[in-house]
N, C-alpha and C positions, 0 to 999 in steps of 0.2 A: 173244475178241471175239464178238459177235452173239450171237445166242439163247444159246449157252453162258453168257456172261458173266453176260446176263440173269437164267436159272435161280439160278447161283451168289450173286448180288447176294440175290434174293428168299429165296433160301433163309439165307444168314447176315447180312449188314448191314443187313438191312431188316426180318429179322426177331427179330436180336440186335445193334441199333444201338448199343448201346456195349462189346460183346466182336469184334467181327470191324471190317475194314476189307478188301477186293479190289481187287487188281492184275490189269490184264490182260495179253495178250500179241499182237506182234506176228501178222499173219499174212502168215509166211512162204512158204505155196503159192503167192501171186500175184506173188514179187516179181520175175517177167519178165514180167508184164504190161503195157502200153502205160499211161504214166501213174500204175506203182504208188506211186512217193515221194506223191504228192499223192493218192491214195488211203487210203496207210497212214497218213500226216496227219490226214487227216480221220477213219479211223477211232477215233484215238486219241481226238479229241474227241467222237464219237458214245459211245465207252467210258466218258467223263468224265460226261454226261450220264446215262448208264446207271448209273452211282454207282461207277465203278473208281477209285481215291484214287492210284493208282501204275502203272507199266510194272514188268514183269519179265522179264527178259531171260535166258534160258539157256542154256548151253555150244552149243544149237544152231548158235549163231552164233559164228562163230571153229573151230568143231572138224565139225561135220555139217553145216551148212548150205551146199550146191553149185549150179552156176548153173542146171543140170538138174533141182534138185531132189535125185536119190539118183543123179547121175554130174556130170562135170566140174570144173571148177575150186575148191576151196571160196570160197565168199565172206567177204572179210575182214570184219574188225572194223569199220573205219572206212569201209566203203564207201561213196562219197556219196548213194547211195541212202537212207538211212537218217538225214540230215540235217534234213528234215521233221518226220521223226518224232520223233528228238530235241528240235526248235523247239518241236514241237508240246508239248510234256510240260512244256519249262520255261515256257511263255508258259500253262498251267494249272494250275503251279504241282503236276504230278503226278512224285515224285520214280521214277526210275530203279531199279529193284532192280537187279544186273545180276553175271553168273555166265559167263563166256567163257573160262576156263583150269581149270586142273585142277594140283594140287602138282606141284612140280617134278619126282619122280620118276616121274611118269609118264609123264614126256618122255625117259625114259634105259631103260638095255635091262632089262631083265626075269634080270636076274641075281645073283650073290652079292654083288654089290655094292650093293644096289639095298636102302634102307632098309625099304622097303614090298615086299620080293618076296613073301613070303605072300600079302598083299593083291591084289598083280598076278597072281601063279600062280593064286588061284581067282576072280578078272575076269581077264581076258586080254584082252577088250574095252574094260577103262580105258586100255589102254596106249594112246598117241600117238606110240612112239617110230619107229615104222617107216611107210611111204606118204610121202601128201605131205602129214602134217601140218606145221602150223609150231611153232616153238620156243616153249617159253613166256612167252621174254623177247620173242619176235617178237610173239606175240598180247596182251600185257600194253601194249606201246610204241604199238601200233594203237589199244586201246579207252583208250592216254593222249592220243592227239591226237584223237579222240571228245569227250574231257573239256576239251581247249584250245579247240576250234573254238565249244564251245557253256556257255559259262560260268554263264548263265542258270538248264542244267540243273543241277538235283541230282543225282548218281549216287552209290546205296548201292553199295560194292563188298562182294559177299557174300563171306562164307570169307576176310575180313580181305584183301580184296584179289586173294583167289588166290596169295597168295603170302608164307604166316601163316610159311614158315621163315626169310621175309628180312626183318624188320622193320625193320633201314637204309634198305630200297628202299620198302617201304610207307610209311615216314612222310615219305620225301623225296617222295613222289605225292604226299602228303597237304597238306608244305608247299607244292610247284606247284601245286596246284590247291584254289582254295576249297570249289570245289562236290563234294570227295571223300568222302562219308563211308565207312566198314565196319562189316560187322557179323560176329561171331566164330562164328558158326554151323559145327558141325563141326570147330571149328578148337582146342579146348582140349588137344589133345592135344600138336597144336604150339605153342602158347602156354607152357603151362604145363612144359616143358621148358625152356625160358630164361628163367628168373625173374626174373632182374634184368632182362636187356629188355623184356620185356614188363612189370613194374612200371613203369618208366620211358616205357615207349609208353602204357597209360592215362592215367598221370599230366599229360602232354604232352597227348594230344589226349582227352580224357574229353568234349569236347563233339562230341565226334566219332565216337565209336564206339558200336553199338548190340548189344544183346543178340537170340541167336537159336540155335536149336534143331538144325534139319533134318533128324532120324530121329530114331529110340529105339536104347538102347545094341544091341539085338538088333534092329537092321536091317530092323523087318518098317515098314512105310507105315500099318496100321488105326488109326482113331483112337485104340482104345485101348491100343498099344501109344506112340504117339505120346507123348498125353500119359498118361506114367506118372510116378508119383511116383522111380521110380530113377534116370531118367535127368536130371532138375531136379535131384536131391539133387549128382550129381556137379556139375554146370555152381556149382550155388551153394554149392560147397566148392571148387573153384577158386578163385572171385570173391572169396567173403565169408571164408575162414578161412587161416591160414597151416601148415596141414599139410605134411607135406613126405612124399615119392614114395608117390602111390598110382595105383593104376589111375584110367586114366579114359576106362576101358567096361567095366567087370569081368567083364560078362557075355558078352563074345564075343572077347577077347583071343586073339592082335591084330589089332585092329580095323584100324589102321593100321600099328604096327611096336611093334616089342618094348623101349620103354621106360615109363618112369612119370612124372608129372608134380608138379609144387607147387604150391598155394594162392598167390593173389597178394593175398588179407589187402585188398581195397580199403575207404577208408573209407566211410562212407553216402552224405556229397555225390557223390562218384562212383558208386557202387551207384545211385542214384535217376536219376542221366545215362544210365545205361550201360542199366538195366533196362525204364525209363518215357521219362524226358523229354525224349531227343533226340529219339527216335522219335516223343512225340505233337508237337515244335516243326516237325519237318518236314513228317508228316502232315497237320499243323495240327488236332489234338487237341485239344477242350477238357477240363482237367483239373482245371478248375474243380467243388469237390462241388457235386451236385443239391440244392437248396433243397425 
């Protein structure tokens, strides 16, 4: 928010008004200040103003975010404070991105049992299973009465919900709640290990899921490791072909854990939902060709 926001706005959606769209994000330093809900309300609309098209929400909240700042209690999911700001989003019709969990295993101990111990053994800092974090079904059941209280809002759940190994649980969120959508970012690994449910999960909600990205297969953030042609190639041989077990990160296995995945073969009509047209009916995208 503020100057920030600003820069980033001029620098890409104003100046490549039909390839970028910006999210902003809370700010969470002031929120023991006198009067912050009505604050951080308001700010979300001076964001709107400034040309942010969405809220994006990250693990800050539910896993670091403390009533001290960097000591005390963490501050939940749902905390009424943040009620405003939710209002604020659906009454501007600015959809929710929103990231407060982390896969299940990184709620369990960092051992031989632990499907991702690789992964945890060289982060040791992903792990949540030790302190006073809470469970992941504890912060997932938080950020679902988030989603009851404010029907209005839209909330993208990123990484399929936070919880792309339980697709039973993700689609029974999806049927409580209209305003649910996800988007499978980082998450094909987990996907595409359960073929038939997850065939059966797009199929079901295709107006409901969106496509997305969130690293390069080699983990690095620069643009142009970003977007590289290897790491699309896998995501749209998941999607679009019916291959069966291949890697999917080839180039830094493992990435998450040591198995391989299968192509879900989807048709176009879904491909075109999945890839383009949920996302521009929420954003409210015109998709209309330039005359």
């Amino acid at each position: 928010m503020g100057k920030g926001l600003e820069e980033v706005v001029q620098k890409f959606p104003k100046a490549y008004p039909d390839r970028f769209v910006t999210f902003t994000e809370p700010w969470w330093e002031r929120i023991n200040e006198p009067g912050y809900s009505q604050f951080q309300a308001d700010q979300i609309a001076r964001a709107h103003e400034a040309g942010a098209r969405g809220l994006k929400i990250l693990k800050t909240l539910g896993l670091y975010l403390r009533e001290r700042i960097s000591e005390g209690p963490l501050v939940k999911v749902d905390d009424r404070r943040f009620d405003p700001m939710w209002e604020a989003c659906g009454s501007l019709n600015m959809p929710v991105a929103i990231h407060v969990s982390d896969p299940e295993a990184f709620f369990l101990p960092i051992d031989r049992f632990n499907e991702r111990f690789e992964e945890l053994n060289e982060h040791p800092d992903w792990s949540f299973y030790r302190g006073d974090f809470p469970s992941n079904a504890e912060i997932l059941e938080a950020r679902n009465r988030v989603l009851a209280r404010h029907p209005k809002t839209q909330f993208i759940m990123l990484h399929v919900g936070n919880n792309a190994e339980n697709l039973t649980y993700v689609a029974e969120c999806i049927d409580r709640f209209p305003n649910m959508h996800v988007e499978i970012a980082a998450r094909i690994g987990e996907l595409g290990r359960q073929l038939r449910s997850a065939r059966k999960f797009f199929d079901k909600y295709q107006d409901r899921i969106m496509f997305g990205t969130d690293a390069s297969p080699n983990g690095k953030d620069t643009p142009q490791q970003l977007f590289n042609d290897q790491m699309y190639e896998i995501y749209f041989r998941f999607l679009e072909t019916e291959d069966e077990y291949f890697d999917y990160a080839p180039s830094r296995l493992p990435p998450q854990g040591r198995w391989r995945i299968y192509g879900l073969g989807l048709p176009d009509g879904i491909l075109k939902k999945v890839y383009y047209e949920n996302a521009a009916r929420l954003l409210q995208i015109n998709l209309s060709p330039v005359s």
